[in-house]
Phi, psi and omega in degrees: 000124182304121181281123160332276195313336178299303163341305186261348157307296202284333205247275225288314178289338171303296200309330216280282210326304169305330170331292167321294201288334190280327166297331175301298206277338172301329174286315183282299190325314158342290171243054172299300171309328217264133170310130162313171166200110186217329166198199219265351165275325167307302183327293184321283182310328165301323173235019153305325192264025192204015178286179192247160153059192181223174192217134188252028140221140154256100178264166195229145195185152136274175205265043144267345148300311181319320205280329182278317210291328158232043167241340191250175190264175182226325187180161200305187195271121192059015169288322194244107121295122180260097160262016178317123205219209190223170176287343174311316184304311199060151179327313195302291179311316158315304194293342188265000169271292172293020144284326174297351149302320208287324187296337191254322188228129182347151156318155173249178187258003178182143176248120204251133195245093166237121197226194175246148213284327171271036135291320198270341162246034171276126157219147196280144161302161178291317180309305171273004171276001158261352174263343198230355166221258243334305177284336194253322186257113146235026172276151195313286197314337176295343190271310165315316176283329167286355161303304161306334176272020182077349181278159196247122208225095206268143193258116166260170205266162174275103130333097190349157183248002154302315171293331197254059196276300155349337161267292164325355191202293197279333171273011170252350175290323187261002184274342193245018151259340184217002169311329177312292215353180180243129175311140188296147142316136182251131181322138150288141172278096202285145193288345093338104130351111164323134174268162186289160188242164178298321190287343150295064187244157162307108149326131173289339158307323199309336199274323170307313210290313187290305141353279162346273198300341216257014160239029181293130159288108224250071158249177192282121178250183209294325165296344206251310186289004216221307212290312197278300160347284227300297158285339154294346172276337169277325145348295166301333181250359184220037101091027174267138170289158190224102208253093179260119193263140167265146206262175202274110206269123165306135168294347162263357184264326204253351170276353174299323203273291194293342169294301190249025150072003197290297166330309193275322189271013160263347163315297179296335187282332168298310174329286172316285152348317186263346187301075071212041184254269212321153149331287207188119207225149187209157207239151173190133205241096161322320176289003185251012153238330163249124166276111192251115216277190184280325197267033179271331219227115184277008162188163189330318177254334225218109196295186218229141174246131017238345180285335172285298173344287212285321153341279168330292196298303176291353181287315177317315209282318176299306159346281176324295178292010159086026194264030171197125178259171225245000000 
C-alpha cells in the first residue's frame, strides 16, 4: 500500500517545486523589458518615454538642482523638462537620459546643466555604477556607451530568476504598479521671500563635512570628458545650446576653490573640451551673484527649506525664463 507522505515526497513536491521555478522564469522573461523602481532615476526613466508635449529647455543636475527643481515650479507647464538625477548617475547618466528624450520629442532650444562642480570630477564606483547605470541603461547602444565612458559594465552568467527575485520580478513589479503615481504639485515661487528663522544656524557637525569638500579635487573625470564629447555632438545635430551653471557652493568652500584658482580652472577645462565641438555653449556661476553663507546648506551640498531652497529655485526660474542674461 502506497504511504501518502512518499507520493508527495517523490511525485507531488518536485512537480510543485518545478511548477514554481518555471512560472518564476516566465514572469521574469515576461518583465525582462519593464523598468526597475528602485529610485528616483528608476522613476525618471520609467515615464520619460510617455511625457507629453516638447520643451524648449531641458535641465540637467545633480541632486541640489534635483532638489528645488522638484519641489518648486521652475517654469510654465511643458516649457521645462526636468531630467534632473544625483551624482551617483554622473553626466555619463543626463546624456543617456536625454537621448531617450531626444528620441521621442523635438529638439529643445537649450539644454541647461545646472550641478555642483563635483558632478563634473565624479566617477562611480563599480557598485554604484551597478545600481545607477548599469542596471537602468541596458539597451545594447547604452551600454557601449557606459563603456566608452570608463564604466565598468559586468555581464553576469545566468542565472535561475528564483535566486534574483528582488532584480527580476519585484522591482519591476512595482515599477508598473507605482512608477505612474502621480507627482506631488510643485510649489510657486513667491516673488517675497520666506523670512529666515533662529533655525537657520549652521550645525556644528557641518564644519568637518564642509572642511571635507573644500578639498575636492575638481578635475574632469573620464566619464565627465566622453560625456561632454557626447553632448556637444548632440548640440550639433539638433542645433541646441548648452548652458552650463554652478548650483550654489557653501562661502567657505568656494573662497578655498577660488584661492587656488581651482574652480575657474575646471571652468576652462569645460571650456576647452566644448571648444568648436559644441553647437553653442554659455557658462554661469550662481555665487558670483548670491553669496550662500555656510548656514545657508543643511549638509555640505544641499541648501536649508525654505528661504535657501526658494532662492535657489528663483534664481534657476529667472535663468530660465531669460530675466538674467548670460
Amino acid at each position: 500500500m502506497n504511504q501518502p507522505w512518499k507520493i508527495f515526497l517523490i511525485f507531488r513536491l518536485p512537480l510543485a517545486l518545478l511548477f514554481l521555478i518555471g512560472f518564476i522564469e516566465f514572469a521574469a522573461y515576461s518583465l525582462s523589458t519593464t523598468p526597475k523602481l528602485r529610485h528616483p532615476l528608476d522613476r525618471l526613466v520609467a515615464n520619460i518615454d510617455s511625457w507629453p508635449g516638447d520643451s524648449e529647455t531641458v535641465l540637467l543636475g545633480d541632486s541640489v538642482t534635483q532638489d528645488v527643481a522638484w519641489t518648486y515650479k521652475l517654469a510654465p507647464r511643458n516649457s521645462l523638462a526636468n531630467l534632473t538625477t544625483n551624482q551617483a548617475s554622473g553626466l555619463i547618466g543626463s546624456y543617456l537620459l536625454l537621448k531617450r528624450y531626444l528620441k521621442i520629442h523635438n529638439s529643445p532650444r537649450r539644454i541647461l546643466i545646472a550641478s555642483t562642480p563635483e558632478f563634473f570630477s565624479y566617477s562611480p564606483n563599480p557598485q554604484t555604477a551597478e545600481i545607477y547605470l548599469n542596471t537602468v541603461f541596458e539597451r545594447e547602444a547604452e551600454v557601449k556607451e557606459l563603456q566608452a565612458a570608463g564604466i565598468t559594465v559586468v555581464r553576469d552568467r545566468w542565472k535561475p530568476a528564483i535566486l534574483n527575485l528582488e532584480n527580476k520580478i519585484f522591482d519591476r513589479i512595482a515599477a508598473l504598479m507605482f512608477s505612474k503615481a502621480t507627482s506631488k504639485k510643485k510649489l510657486p515661487i513667491s516673488n517675497n521671500l520666506p523670512q529666515q528663522t533662529l533655525a537657520d544656524v549652521k550645525p556644528k557637525f557641518l564644519d568637518k563635512y564642509l572642511a571635507l569638500r573644500a578639498t575636492s579635487d575638481l578635475k574632469l573625470s573620464k566619464n565627465s570628458k566622453h560625456s561632454i564629447k557626447k553632448l556637444c555632438e548632440l548640440s550639433k545635430i539638433h542645433k541646441f545650446q548648452i548652458i552650463f551653471i554652478w548650483a550654489p557652493v557653501p562661502n567657505s568652500v568656494l573662497e578655498i576653490w577660488n584661492g587656488d584658482a581651482r574652480l575657474s580652472k575646471l571652468g576652462e577645462n569645460i571650456k576647452i573640451a566644448t571648444d568648436e565641438l559644441c553647437f553653442d555653449t554659455k557658462f554661469f556661476d550662481i555665487n558670483q551673484n548670491v553669496t550662500f553663507p555656510d548656514y545657508a546648506f543643511r549638509d555640505p551640498d544641499h541648501l536649508r527649506r525654505p528661504y535657501w531652497t526658494m532662492l535657489y529655485a528663483k534664481t534657476l526660474r529667472n535663468l530660465i525664463g531669460g530675466n538674467i542674461s548670460f
